[in-house]
N, CA, C and O atoms as CSV, one atom per row, in Angstrom:
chain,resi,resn,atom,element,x,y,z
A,1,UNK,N,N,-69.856,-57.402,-63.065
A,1,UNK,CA,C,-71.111,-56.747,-62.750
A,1,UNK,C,C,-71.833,-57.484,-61.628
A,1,UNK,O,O,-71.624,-58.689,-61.486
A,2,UNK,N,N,-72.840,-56.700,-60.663
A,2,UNK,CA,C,-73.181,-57.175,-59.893
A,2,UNK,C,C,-74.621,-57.269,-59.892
A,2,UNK,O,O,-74.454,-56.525,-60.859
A,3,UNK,N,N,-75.819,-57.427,-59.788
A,3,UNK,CA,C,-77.198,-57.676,-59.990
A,3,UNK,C,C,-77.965,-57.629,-58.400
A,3,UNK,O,O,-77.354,-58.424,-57.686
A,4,UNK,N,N,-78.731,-57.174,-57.879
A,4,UNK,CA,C,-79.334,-57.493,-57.235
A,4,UNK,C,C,-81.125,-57.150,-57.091
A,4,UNK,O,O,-81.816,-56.134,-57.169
A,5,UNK,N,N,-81.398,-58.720,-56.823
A,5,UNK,CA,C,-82.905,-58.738,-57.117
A,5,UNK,C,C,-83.698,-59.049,-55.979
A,5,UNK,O,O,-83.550,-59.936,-55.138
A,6,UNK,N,N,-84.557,-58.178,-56.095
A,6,UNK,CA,C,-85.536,-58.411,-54.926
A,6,UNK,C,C,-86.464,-58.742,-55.212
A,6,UNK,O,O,-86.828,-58.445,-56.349
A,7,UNK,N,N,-87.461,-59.625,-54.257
A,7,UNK,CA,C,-88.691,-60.073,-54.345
A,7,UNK,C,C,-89.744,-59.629,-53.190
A,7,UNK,O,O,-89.425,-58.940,-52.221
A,8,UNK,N,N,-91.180,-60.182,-53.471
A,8,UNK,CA,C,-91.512,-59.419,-52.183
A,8,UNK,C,C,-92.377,-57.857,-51.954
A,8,UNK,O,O,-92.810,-57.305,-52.965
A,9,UNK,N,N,-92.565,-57.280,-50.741
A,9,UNK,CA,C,-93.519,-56.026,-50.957
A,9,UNK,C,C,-94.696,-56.445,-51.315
A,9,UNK,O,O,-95.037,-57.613,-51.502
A,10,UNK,N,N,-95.577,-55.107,-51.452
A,10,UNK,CA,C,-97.048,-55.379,-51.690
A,10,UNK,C,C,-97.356,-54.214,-50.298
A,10,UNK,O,O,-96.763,-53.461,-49.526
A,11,UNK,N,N,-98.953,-54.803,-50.716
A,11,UNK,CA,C,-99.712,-54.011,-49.947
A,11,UNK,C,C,-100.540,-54.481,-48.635
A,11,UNK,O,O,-101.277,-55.403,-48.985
A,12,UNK,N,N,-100.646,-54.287,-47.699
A,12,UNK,CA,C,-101.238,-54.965,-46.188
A,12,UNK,C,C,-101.176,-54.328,-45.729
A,12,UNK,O,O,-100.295,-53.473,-45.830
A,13,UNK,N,N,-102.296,-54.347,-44.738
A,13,UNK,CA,C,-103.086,-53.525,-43.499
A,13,UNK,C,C,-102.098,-53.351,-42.497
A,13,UNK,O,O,-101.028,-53.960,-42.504
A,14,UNK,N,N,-102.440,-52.530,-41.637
A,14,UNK,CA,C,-101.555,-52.321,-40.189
A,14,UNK,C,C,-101.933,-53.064,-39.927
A,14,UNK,O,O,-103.095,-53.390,-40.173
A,15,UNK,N,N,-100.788,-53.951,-39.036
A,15,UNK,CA,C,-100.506,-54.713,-38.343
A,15,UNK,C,C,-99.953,-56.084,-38.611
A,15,UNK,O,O,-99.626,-56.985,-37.838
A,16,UNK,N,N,-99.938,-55.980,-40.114
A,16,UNK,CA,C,-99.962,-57.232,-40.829
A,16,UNK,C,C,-98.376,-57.509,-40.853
A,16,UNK,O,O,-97.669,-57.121,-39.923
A,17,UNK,N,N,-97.824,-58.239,-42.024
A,17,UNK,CA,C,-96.781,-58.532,-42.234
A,17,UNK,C,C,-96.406,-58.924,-43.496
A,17,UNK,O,O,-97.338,-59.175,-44.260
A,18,UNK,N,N,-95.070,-59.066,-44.000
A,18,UNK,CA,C,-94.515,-58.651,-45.351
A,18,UNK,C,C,-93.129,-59.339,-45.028
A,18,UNK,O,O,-92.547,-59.195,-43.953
A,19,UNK,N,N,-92.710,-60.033,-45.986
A,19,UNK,CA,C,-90.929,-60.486,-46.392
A,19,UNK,C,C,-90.726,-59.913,-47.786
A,19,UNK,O,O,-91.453,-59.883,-48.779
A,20,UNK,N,N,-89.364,-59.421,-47.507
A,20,UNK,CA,C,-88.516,-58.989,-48.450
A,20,UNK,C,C,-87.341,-59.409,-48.468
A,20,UNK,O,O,-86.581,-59.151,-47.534
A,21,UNK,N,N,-86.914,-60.214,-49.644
A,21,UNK,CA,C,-85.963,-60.872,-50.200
A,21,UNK,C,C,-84.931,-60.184,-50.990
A,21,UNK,O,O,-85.098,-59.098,-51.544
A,22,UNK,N,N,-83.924,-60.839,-51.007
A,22,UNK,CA,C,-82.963,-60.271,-51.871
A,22,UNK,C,C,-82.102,-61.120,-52.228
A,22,UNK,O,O,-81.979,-62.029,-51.406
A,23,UNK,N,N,-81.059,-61.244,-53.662
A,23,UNK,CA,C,-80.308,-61.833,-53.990
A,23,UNK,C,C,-79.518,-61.216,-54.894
A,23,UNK,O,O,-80.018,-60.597,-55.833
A,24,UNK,N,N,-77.852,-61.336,-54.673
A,24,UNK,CA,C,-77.234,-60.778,-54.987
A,24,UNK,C,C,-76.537,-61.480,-55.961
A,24,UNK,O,O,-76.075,-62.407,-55.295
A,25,UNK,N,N,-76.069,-61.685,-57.373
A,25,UNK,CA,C,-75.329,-62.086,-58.251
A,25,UNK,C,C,-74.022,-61.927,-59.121
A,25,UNK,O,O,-73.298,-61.087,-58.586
A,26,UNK,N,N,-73.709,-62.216,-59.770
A,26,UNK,CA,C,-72.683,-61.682,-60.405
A,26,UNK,C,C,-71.206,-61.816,-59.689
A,26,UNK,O,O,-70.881,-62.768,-58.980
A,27,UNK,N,N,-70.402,-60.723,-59.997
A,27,UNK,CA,C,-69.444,-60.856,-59.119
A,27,UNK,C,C,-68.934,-60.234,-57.814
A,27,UNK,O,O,-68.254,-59.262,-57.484
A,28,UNK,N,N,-69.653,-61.363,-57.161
A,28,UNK,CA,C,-70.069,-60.491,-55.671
A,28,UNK,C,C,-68.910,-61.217,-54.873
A,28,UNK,O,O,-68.678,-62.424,-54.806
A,29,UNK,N,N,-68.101,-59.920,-54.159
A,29,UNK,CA,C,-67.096,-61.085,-53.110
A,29,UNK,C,C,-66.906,-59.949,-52.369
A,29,UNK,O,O,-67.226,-58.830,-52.770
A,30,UNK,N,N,-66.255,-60.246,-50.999
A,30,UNK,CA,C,-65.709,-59.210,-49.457
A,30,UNK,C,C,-66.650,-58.332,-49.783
A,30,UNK,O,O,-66.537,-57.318,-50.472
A,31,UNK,N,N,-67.602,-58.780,-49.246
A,31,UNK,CA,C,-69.202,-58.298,-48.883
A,31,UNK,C,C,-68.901,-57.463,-47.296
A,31,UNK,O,O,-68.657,-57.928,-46.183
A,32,UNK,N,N,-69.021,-56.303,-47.701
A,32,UNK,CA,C,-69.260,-55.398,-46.715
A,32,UNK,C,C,-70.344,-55.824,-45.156
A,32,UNK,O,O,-70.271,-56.376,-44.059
A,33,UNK,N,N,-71.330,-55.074,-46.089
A,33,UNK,CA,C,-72.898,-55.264,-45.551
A,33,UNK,C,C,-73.610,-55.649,-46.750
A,33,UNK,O,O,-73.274,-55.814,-47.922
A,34,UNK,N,N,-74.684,-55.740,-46.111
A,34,UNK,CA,C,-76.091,-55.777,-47.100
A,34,UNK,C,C,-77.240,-56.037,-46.250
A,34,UNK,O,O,-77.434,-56.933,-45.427
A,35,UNK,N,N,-78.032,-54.959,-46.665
A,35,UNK,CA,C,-79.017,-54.917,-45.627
A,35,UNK,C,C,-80.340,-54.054,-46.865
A,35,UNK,O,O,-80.422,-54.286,-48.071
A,36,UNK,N,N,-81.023,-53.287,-46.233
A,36,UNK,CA,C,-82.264,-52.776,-47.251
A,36,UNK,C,C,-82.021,-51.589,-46.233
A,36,UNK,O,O,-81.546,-51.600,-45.097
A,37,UNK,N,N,-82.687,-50.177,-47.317
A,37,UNK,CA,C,-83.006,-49.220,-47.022
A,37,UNK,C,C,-84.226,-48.832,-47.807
A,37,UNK,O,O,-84.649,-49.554,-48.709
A,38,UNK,N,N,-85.017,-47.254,-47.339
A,38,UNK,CA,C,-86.451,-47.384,-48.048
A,38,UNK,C,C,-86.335,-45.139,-47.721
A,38,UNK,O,O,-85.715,-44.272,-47.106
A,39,UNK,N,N,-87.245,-45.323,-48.513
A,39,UNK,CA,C,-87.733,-44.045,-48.824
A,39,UNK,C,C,-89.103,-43.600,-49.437
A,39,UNK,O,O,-89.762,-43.909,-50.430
A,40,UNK,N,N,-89.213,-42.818,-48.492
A,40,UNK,CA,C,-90.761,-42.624,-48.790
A,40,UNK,C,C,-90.990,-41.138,-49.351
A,40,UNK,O,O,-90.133,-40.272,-49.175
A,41,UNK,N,N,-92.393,-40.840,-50.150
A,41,UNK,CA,C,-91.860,-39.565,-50.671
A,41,UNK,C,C,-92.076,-38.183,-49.841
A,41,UNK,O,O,-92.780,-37.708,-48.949
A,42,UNK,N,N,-90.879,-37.811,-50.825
A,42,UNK,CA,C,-90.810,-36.644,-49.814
A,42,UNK,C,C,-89.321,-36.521,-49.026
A,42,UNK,O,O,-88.626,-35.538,-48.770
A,43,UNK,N,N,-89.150,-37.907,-48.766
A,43,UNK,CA,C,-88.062,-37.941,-47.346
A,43,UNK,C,C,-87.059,-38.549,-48.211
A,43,UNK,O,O,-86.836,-38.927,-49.361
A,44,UNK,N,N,-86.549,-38.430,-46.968
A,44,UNK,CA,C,-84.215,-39.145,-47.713
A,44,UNK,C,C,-84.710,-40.420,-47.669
A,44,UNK,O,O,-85.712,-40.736,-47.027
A,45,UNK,N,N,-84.086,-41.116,-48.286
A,45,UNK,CA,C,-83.369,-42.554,-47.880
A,45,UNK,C,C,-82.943,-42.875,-46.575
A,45,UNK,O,O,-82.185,-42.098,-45.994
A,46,UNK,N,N,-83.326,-43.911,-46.038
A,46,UNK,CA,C,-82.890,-44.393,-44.588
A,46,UNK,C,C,-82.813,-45.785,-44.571
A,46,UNK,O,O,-83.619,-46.450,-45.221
A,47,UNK,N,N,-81.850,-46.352,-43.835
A,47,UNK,CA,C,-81.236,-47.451,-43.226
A,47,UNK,C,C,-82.733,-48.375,-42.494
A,47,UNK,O,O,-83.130,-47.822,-41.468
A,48,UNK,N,N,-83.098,-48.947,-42.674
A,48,UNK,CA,C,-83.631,-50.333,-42.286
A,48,UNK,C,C,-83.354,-51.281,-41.425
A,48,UNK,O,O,-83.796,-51.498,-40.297
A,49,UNK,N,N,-82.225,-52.068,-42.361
A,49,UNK,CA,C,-81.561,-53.105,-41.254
A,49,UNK,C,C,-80.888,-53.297,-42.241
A,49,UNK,O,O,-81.362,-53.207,-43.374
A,50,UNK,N,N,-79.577,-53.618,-41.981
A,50,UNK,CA,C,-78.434,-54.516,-42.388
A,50,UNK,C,C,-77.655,-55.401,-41.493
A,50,UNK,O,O,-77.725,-55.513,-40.269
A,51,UNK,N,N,-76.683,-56.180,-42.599
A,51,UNK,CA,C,-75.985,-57.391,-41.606
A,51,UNK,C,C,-74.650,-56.790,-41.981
A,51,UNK,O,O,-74.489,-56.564,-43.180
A,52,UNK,N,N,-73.536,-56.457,-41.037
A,52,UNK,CA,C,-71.995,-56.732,-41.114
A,52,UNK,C,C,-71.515,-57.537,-41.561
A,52,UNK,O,O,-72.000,-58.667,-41.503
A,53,UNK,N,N,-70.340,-57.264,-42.201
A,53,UNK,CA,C,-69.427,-58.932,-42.496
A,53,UNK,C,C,-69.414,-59.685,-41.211
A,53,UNK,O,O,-70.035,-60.743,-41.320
A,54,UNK,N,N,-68.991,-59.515,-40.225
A,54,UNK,CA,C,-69.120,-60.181,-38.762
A,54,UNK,C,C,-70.650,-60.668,-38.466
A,54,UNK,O,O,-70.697,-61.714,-37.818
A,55,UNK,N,N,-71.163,-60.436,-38.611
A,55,UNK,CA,C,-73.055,-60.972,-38.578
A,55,UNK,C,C,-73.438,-60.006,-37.653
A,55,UNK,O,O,-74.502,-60.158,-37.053
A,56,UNK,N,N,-72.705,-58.990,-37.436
A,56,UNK,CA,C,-73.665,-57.590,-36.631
A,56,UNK,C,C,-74.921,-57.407,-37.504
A,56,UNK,O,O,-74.996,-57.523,-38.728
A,57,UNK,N,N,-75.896,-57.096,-36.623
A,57,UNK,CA,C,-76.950,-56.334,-37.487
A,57,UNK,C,C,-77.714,-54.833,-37.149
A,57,UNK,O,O,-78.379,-54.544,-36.154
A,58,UNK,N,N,-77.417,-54.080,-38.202
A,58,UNK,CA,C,-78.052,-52.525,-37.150
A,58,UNK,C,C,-79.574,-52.104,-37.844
A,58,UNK,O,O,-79.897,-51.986,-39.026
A,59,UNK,N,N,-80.135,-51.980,-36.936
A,59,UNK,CA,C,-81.898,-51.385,-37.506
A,59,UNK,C,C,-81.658,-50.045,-37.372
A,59,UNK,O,O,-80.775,-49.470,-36.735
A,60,UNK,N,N,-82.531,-49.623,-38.033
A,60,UNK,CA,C,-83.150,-47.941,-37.924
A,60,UNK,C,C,-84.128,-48.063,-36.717
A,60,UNK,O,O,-84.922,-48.988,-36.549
A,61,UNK,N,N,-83.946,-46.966,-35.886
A,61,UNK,CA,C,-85.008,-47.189,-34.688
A,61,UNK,C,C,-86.144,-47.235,-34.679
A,61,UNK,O,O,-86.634,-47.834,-33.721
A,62,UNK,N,N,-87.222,-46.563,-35.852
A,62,UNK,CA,C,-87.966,-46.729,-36.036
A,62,UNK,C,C,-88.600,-48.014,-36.353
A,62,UNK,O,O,-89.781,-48.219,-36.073
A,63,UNK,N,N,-87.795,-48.957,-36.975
A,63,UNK,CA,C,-88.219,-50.510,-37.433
A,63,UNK,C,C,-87.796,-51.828,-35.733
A,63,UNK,O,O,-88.140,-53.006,-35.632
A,64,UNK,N,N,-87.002,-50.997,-34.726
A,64,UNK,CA,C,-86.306,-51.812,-33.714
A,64,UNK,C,C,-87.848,-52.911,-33.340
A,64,UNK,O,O,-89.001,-52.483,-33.394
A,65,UNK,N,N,-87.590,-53.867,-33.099
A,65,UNK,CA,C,-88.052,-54.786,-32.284
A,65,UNK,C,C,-89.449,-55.589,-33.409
A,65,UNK,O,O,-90.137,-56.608,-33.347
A,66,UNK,N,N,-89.332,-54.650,-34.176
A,66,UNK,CA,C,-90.842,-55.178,-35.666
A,66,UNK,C,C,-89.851,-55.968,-36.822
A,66,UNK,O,O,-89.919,-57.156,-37.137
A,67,UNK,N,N,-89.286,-55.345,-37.141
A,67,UNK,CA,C,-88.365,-55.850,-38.365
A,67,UNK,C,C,-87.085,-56.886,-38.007
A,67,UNK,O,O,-86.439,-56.666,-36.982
A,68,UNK,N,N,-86.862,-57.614,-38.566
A,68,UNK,CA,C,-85.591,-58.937,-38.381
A,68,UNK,C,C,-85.218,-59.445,-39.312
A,68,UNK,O,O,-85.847,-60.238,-40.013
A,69,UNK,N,N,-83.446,-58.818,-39.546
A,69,UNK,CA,C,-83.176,-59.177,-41.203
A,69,UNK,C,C,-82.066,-60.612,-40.776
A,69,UNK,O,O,-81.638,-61.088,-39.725
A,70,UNK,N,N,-81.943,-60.886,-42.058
A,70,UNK,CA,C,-81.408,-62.501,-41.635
A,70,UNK,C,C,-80.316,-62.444,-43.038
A,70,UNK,O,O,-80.631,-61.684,-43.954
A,71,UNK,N,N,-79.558,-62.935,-43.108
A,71,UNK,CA,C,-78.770,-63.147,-44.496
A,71,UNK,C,C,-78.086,-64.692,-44.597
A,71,UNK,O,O,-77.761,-65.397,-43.642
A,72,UNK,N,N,-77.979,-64.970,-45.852
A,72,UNK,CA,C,-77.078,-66.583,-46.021
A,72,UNK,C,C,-76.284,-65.736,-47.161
A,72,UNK,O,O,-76.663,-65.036,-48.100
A,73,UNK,N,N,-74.448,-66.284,-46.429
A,73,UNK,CA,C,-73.530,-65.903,-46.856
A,73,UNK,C,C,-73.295,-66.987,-48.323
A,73,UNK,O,O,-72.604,-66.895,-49.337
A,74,UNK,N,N,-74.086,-67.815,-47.892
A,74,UNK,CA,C,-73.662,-68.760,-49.076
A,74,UNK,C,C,-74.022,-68.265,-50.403
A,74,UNK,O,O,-73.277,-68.061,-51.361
A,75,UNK,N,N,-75.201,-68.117,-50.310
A,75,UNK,CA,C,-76.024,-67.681,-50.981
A,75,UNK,C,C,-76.394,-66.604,-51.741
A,75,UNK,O,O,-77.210,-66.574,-52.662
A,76,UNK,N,N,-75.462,-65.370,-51.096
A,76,UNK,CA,C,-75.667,-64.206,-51.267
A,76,UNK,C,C,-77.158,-63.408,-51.127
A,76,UNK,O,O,-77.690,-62.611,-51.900
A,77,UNK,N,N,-77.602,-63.934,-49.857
A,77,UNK,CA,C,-79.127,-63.108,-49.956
A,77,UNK,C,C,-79.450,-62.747,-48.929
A,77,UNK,O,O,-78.665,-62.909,-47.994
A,78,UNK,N,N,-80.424,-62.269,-48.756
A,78,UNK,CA,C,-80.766,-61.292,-47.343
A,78,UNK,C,C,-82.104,-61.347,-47.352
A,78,UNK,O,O,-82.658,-61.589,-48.425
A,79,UNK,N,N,-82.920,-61.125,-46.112
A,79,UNK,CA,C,-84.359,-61.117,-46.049
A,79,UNK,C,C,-84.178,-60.192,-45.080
A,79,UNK,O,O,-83.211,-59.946,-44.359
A,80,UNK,N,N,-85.405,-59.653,-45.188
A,80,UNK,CA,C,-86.183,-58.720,-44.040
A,80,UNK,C,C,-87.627,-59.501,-43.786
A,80,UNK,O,O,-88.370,-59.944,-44.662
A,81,UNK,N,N,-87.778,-59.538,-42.682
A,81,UNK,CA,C,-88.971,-59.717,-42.264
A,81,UNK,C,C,-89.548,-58.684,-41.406
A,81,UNK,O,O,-88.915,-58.449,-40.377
A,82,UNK,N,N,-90.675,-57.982,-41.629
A,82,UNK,CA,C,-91.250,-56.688,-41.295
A,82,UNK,C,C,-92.428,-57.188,-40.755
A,82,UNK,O,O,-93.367,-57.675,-41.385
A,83,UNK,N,N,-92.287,-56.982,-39.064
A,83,UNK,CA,C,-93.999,-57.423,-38.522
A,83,UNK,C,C,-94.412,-56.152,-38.224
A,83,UNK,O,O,-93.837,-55.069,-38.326
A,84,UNK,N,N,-96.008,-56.606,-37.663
A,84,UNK,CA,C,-96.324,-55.471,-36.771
A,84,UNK,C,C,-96.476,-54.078,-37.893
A,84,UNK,O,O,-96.363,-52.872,-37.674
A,85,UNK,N,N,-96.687,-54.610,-38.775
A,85,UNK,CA,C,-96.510,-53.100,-40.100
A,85,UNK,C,C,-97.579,-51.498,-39.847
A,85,UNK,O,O,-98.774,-51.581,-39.562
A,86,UNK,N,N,-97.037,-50.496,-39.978
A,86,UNK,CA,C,-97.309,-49.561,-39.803
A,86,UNK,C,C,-97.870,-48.861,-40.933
A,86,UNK,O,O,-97.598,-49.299,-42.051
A,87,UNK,N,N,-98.635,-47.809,-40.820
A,87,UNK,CA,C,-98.563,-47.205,-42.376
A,87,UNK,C,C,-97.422,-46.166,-42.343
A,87,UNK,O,O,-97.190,-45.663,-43.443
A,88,UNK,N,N,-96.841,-45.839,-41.558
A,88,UNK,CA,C,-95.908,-44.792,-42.067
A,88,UNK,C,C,-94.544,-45.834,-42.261
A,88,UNK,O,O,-93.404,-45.401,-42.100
A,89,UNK,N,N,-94.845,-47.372,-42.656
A,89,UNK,CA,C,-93.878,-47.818,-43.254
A,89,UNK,C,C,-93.928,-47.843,-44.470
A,89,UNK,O,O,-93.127,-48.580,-45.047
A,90,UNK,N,N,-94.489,-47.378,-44.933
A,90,UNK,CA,C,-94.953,-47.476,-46.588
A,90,UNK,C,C,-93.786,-46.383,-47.208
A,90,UNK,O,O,-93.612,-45.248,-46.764
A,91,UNK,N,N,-93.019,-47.013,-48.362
A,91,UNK,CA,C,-92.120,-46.295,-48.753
A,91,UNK,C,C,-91.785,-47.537,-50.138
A,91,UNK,O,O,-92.397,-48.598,-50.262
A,92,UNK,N,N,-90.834,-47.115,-50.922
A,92,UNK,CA,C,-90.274,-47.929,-51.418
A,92,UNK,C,C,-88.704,-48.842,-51.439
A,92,UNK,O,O,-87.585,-48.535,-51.850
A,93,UNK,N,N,-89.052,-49.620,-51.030
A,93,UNK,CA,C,-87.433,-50.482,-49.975
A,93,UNK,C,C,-86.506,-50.601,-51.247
A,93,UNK,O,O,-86.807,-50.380,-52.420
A,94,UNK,N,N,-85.317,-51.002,-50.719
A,94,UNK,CA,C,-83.987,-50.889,-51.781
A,94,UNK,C,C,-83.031,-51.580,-50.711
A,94,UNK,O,O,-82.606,-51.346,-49.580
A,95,UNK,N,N,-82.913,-52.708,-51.839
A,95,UNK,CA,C,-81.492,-53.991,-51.732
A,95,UNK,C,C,-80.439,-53.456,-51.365
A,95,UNK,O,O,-80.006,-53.382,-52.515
A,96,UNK,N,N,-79.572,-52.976,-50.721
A,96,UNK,CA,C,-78.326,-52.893,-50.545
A,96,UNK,C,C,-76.829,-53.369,-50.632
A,96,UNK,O,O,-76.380,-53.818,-49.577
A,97,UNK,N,N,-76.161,-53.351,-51.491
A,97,UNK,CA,C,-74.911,-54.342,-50.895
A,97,UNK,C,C,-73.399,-53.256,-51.189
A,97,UNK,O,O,-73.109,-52.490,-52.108
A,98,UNK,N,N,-72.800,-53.596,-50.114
A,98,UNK,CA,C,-71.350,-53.156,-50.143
A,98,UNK,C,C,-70.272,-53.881,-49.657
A,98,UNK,O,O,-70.125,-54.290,-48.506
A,99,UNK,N,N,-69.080,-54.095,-51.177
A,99,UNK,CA,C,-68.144,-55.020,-50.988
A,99,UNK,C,C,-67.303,-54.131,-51.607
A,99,UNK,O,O,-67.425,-53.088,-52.248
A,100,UNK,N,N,-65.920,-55.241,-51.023
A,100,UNK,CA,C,-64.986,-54.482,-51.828
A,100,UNK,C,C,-63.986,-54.473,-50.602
A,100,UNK,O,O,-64.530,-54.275,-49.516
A,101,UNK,N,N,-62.605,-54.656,-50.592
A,101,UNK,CA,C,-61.865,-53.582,-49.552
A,101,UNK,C,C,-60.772,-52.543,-49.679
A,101,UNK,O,O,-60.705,-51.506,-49.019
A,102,UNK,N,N,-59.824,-53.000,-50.721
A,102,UNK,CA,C,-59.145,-51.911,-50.866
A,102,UNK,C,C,-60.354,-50.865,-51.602
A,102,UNK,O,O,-60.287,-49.718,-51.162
A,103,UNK,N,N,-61.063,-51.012,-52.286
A,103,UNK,CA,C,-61.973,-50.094,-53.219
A,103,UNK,C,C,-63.435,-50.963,-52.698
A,103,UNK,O,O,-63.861,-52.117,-52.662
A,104,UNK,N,N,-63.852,-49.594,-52.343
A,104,UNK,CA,C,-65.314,-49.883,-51.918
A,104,UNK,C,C,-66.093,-49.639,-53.187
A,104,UNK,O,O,-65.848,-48.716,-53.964
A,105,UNK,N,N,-67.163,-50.642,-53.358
A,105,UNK,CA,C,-68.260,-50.652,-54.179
A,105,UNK,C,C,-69.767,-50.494,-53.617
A,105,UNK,O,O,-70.105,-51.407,-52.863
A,106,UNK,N,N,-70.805,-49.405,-53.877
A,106,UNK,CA,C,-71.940,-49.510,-53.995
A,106,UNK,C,C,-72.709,-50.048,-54.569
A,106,UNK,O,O,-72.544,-49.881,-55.777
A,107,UNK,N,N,-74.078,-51.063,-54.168
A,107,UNK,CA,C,-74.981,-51.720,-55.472
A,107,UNK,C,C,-76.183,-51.418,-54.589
A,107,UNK,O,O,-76.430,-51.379,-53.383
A,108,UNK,N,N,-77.008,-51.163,-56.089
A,108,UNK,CA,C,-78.630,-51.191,-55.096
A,108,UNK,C,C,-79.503,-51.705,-56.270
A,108,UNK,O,O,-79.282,-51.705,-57.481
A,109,UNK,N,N,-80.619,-52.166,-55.510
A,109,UNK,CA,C,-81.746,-53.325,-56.498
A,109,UNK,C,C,-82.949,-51.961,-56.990
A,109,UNK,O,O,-83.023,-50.767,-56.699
A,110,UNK,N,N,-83.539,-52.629,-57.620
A,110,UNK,CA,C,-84.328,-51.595,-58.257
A,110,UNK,C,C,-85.205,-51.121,-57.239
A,110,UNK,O,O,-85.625,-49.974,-57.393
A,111,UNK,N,N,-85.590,-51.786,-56.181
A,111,UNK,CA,C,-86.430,-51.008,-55.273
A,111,UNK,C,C,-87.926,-51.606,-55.518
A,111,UNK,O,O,-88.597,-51.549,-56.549
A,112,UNK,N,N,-88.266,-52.229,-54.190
A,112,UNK,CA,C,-90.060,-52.906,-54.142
A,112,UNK,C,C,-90.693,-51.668,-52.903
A,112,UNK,O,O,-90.251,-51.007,-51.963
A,113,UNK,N,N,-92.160,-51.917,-53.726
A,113,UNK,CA,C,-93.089,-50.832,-53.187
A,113,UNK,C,C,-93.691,-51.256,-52.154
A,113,UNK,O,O,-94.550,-52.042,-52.554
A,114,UNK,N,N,-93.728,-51.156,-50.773
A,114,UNK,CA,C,-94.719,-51.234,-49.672
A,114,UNK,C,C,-95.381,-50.295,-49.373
A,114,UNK,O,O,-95.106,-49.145,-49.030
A,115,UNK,N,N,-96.685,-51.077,-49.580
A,115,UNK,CA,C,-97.909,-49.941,-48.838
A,115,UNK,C,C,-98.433,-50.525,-47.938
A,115,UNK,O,O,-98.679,-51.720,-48.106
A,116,UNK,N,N,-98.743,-49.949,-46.816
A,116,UNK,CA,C,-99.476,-49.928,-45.881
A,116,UNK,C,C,-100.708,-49.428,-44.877
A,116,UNK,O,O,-100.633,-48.775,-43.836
A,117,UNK,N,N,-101.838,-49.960,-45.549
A,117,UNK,CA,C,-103.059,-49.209,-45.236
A,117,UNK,C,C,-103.580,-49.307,-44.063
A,117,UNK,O,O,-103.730,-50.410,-43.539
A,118,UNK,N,N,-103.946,-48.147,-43.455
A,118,UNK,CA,C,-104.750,-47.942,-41.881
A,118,UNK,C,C,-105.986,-48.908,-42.042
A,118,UNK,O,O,-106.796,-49.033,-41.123
């Protein structure tokens, strides 16, 4: 089984800033990606930022040049750091991880709430 816990979120003004953590447990190995995605209501789920097994990292364009995710392989964890915060970033974010290679596995964390007030 695999676990992943996030810390982190809350509520702050535009313009402010927010870290979101993550840690992945259990039996975690040939780690895909892992990155965070978020959804706000109403809308799909969308991509954030993640890291590649290679240390690529891809943002959603909307977050490009504000958001900077970072991961330790050792560790199994991942951060986002979200500047410059918007209110139409307000959604609720979700841990990501995908490992596995002959058989791919999905995991996702329970999901932290960001709000972001004008």
């Amino acid at each position: 089984q695999v676990q992943l816990v996030e810390s982190g979120g809350g509520l702050v003004q535009a313009g402010g800033s927010l870290r979101l953590s993550c840690a992945a447990s259990g039996s975690v190995s040939d780690i895909n990606t892992m990155g965070w995605y978020r959804q706000a209501p109403g809308k799909q789920r969308e991509l954030v930022a993640a890291i590649l097994s290679g240390g690529i990292t891809e943002y959603g364009d909307s977050v490009k040049g504000r958001f900077t995710i970072s991961g330790d392989n050792a560790k199994n964890t991942v951060d986002l750091q979200m500047n410059t915060l918007k209110p139409e970033d307000t959604a609720v974010y979700y841990c990501n991880l995908v490992m596995g290679t002959r058989y791919v596995y999905h995991y996702w964390g329970q999901g932290t709430q960001v709000t972001v007030s004008s």
